[in-house]
C-alpha positions in Angstrom: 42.2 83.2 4.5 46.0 83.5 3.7 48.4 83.1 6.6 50.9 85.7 7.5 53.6 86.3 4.9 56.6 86.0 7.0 57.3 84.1 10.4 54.7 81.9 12.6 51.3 82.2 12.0 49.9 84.0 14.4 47.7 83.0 17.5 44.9 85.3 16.1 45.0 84.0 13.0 44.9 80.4 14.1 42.0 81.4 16.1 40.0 82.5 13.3 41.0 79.8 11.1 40.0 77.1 14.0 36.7 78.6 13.6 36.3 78.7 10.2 37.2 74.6 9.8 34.2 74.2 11.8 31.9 75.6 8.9 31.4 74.5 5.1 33.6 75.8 2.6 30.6 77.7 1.3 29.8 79.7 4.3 29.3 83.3 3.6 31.6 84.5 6.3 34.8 83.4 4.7 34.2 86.1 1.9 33.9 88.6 5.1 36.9 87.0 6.6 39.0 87.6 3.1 37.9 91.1 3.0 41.1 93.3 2.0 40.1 95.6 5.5 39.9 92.5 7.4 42.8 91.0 6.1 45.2 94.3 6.8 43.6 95.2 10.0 45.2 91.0 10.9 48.4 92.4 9.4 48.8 95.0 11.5 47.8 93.1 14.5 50.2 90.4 13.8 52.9 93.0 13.2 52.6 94.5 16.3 51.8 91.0 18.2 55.9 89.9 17.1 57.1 93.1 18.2 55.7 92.6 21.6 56.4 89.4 22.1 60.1 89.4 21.3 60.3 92.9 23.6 58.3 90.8 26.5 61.5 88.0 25.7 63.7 90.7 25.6 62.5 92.7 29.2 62.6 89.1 31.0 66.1 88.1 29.7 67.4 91.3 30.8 65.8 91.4 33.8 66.3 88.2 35.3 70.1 88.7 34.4 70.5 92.1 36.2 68.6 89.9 39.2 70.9 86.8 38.8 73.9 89.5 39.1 72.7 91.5 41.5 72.8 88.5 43.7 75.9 87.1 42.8 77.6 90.5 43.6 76.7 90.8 46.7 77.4 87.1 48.4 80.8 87.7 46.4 81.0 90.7 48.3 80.5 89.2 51.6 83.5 86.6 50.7 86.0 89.4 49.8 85.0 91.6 52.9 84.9 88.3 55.7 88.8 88.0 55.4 88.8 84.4 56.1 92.0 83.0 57.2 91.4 80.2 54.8 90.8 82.5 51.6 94.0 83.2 50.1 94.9 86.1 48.1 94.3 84.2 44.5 91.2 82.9 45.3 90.5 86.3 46.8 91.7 88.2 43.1 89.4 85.2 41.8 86.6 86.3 43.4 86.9 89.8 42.7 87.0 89.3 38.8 84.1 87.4 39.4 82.2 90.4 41.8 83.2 93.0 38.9 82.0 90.8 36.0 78.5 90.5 38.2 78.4 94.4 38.3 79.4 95.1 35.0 76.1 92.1 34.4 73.9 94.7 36.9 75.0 97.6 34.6 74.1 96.3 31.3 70.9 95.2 32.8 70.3 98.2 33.6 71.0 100.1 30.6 69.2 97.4 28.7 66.1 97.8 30.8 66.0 101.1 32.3 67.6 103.6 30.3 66.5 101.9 27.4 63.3 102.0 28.0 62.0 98.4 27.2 59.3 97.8 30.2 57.8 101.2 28.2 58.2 100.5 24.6 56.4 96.8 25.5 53.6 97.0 27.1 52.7 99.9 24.5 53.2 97.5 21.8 51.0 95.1 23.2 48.3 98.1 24.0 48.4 99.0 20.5 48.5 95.2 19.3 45.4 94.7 21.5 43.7 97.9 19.9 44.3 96.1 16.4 43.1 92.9 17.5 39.9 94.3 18.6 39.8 96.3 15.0 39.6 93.0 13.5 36.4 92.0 14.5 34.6 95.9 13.7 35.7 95.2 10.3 34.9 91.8 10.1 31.2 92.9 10.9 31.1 95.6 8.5 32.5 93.3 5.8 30.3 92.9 3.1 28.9 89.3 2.4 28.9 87.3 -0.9 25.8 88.9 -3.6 22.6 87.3 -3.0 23.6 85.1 0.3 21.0 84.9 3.1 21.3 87.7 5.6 20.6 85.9 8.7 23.0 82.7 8.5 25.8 86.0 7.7 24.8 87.8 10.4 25.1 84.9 13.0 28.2 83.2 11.3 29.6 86.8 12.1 28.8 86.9 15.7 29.8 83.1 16.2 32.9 84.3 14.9 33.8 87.2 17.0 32.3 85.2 20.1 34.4 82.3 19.5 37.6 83.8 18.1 38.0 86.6 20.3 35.7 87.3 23.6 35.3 83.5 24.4 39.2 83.1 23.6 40.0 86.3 25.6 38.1 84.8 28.5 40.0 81.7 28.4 43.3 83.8 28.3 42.5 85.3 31.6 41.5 82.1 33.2 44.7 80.7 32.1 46.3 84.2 33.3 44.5 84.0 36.7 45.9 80.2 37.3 49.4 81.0 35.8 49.9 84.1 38.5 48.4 82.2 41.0 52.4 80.6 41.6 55.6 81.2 40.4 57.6 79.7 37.7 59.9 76.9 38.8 63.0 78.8 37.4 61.7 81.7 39.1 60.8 80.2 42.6 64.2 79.4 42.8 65.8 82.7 42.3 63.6 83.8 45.0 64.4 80.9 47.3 67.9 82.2 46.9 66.8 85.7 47.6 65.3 84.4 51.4 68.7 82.3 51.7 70.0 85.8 52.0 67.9 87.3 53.6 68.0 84.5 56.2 72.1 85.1 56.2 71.3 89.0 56.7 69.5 88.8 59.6 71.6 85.9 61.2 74.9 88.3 60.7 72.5 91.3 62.2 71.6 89.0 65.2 75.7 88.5 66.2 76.1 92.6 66.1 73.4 92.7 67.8 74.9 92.1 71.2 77.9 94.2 70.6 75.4 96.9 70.1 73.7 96.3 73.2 76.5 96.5 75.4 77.7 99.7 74.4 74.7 101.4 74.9 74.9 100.3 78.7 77.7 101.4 78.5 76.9 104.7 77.0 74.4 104.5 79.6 76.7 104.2 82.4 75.6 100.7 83.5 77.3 97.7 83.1 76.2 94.9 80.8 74.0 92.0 81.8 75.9 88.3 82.7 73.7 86.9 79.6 74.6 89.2 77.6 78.5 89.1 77.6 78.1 85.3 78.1 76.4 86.0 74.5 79.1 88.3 73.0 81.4 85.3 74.2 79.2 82.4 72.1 79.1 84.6 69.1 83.2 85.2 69.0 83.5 81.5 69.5 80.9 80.8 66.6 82.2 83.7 64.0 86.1 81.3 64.3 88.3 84.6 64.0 85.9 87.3 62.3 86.0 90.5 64.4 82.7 92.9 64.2 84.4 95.0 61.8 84.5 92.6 59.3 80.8 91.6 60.2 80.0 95.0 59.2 81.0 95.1 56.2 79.9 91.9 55.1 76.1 93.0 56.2 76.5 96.6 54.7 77.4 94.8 51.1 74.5 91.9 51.7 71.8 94.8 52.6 72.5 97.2 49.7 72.6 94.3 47.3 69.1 92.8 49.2 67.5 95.9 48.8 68.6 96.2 45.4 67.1 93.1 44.2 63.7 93.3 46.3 63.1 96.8 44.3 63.2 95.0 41.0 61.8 91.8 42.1 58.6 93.8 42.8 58.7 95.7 39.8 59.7 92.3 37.5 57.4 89.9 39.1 54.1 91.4 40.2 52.2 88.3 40.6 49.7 89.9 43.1 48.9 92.6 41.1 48.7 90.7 37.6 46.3 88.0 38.9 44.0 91.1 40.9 43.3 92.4 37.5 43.1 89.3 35.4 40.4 87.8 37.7 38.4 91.0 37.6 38.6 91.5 34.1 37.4 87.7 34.2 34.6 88.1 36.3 33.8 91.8 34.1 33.8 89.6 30.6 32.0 86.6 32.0 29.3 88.8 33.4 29.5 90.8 30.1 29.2 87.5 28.4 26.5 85.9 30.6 24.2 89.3 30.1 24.2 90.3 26.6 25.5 87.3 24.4 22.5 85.2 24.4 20.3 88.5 23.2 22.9 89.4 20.3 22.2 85.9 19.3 19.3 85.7 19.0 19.4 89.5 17.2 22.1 87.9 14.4 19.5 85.0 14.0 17.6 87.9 12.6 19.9 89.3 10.5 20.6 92.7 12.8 24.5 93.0 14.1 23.4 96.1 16.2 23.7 94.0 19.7 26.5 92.2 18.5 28.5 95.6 18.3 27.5 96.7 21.3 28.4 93.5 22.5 32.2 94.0 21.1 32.2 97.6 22.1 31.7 96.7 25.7 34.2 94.0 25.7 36.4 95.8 23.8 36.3 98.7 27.3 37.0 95.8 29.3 40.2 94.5 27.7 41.7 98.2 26.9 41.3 98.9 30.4 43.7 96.8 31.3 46.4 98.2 29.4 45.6 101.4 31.1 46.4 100.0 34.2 49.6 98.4 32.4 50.6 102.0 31.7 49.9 103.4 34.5 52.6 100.8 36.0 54.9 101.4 34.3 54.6 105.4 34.2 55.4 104.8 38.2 58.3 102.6 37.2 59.8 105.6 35.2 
């Protein structure tokens, strides 16, 4: 089996290749493996494979940069609208350049991502690479095997070789998937812990208004305010060193819209929750898949018939393109 002509060789094809070390150099399958239909049907695969992963790379870079901005602009915000007595006008022009280059860093994210299209024009790449990957194997069991070779060991090197280098390996991608989504990525986890830090500052700047509020609706309401809760307007002033309610405002009104901002795409950009829902189902759906039919298409290759063995792929083959269905169903809601 020859590896790919250009780049890395691929995971598929180091799959297949694992499998075939573990065989003599005169089993009949490697014929079937080198079969020209075979062989493009990997092509394609691989072709597609590269073009997803580097649009994957691409979605995540953009992404987590619009993120990264998005954050930045809006605790740069809250410094430019506190009007600190200790901020002086440079450091406050300073801080503007730095707001605007964060939003101009929001905008090309979102150009990049959005009106570009590249959640869309991935996952399709990687439902169509998934569709090829699968071809593989249907024409690896219709490849014809060398003149005058025994049937039977063909049959079952066959169905050890789709077992082993594609449903077995597919399972063991979705265990992996299940314990990968199961927590975040260190890099990530701290961009979120970021995001609670400002959360947390939100809602501390909401309590302090919150008093103000209060007393003018007793006032409003004709009634005067409560001791505790001028005696809390007073702590709060005292606290806030200088920075009227106005200014309070503003700050919260550029932190919320920036907050809200970034928990929309953080729940479009990291659905963990939903990614390891489906990856244990489709787990539990293969290994039962596995555990019911594998052991009769076995024992059917061991005499020389690849009827259950099909069926076998077929029905595995249902389970792994459904999840790409749900993919695009995703990101038809994103759009």
């Amino acid at each position: 089996m020859a590896s790919a002509s250009s780049g890395a060789v691929s995971w598929q094809r180091k799959t297949i290749l694992r499998e075939l070390a573990k065989l003599l150099e005169d089993a009949p399958v490697r014929g079937c493996v080198n079969d020209p239909a075979v062989e493009a049907a990997l092509a394609e695969h691989e072709r597609l494979d590269a073009i997803a992963i580097t649009r994957q790379n691409f979605y995540y870079f953009w992404s987590q940069f619009g993120l990264w901005s998005m954050l930045v602009a809006g605790v740069l915000g809250c410094f430019l609208l506190a009007n600190a007595s200790d901020v002086g006008q440079d450091a406050k022009l300073l801080i503007g350049l730095a707001q605007a280059l964060a939003v101009g860093g929001v905008v090309l994210s979102f150009i990049e991502v959005r009106l570009r299209g590249q959640l869309r024009v991935w996952i399709e790449t990687r439902a169509l690479a998934e569709v090829t990957r699968c071809d593989v194997f249907q024409k690896l069991l219709g490849a014809p095997g060398p003149t005058g070779g025994d049937a039977n060991v063909l049959a079952r090197q066959k169905f050890d070789l789709i077992m082993n280098a594609h449903i077995k390996d597919q399972l063991h991608f979705y265990e992996t998937a299940c314990e990968r989504h199961s927590r975040l990525p260190r890099h990530v986890s701290v961009l979120r812990w970021l995001g609670y830090a400002a959360f947390a500052v939100a809602i501390v700047l909401a309590a302090t208004l919150l008093p103000a509020g209060l007393a003018v609706l007793y006032g409003l309401a004709g009634a005067a305010p409560p001791v505790w809760l001028l005696t809390a307007q007073g702590d709060i002033a005292a606290a806030e060193g200088g920075l009227d309610a106005d200014s309070l405002q503003h700050v919260l009104s550029a932190l919320a819209a920036s907050l809200l901002g970034f928990s929309a795409a953080w729940s479009l950009l990291y659905q963990h929750d939903r990614h390891y829902c489906l990856y244990a189902e489709n787990k539990r759906s293969l290994s039962s898949l596995i555990e019911g039919d594998a052991a009769a298409a076995a024992a059917a290759a061991d005499a020389g018939s690849l009827e259950k063995a099909k069926a076998l792929l077929d029905s595995s083959r249902k389970i792994m393109e459904a999840e790409h269905q749900v993919w695009r169903g995703v990101v038809q809601g994103a759009h």
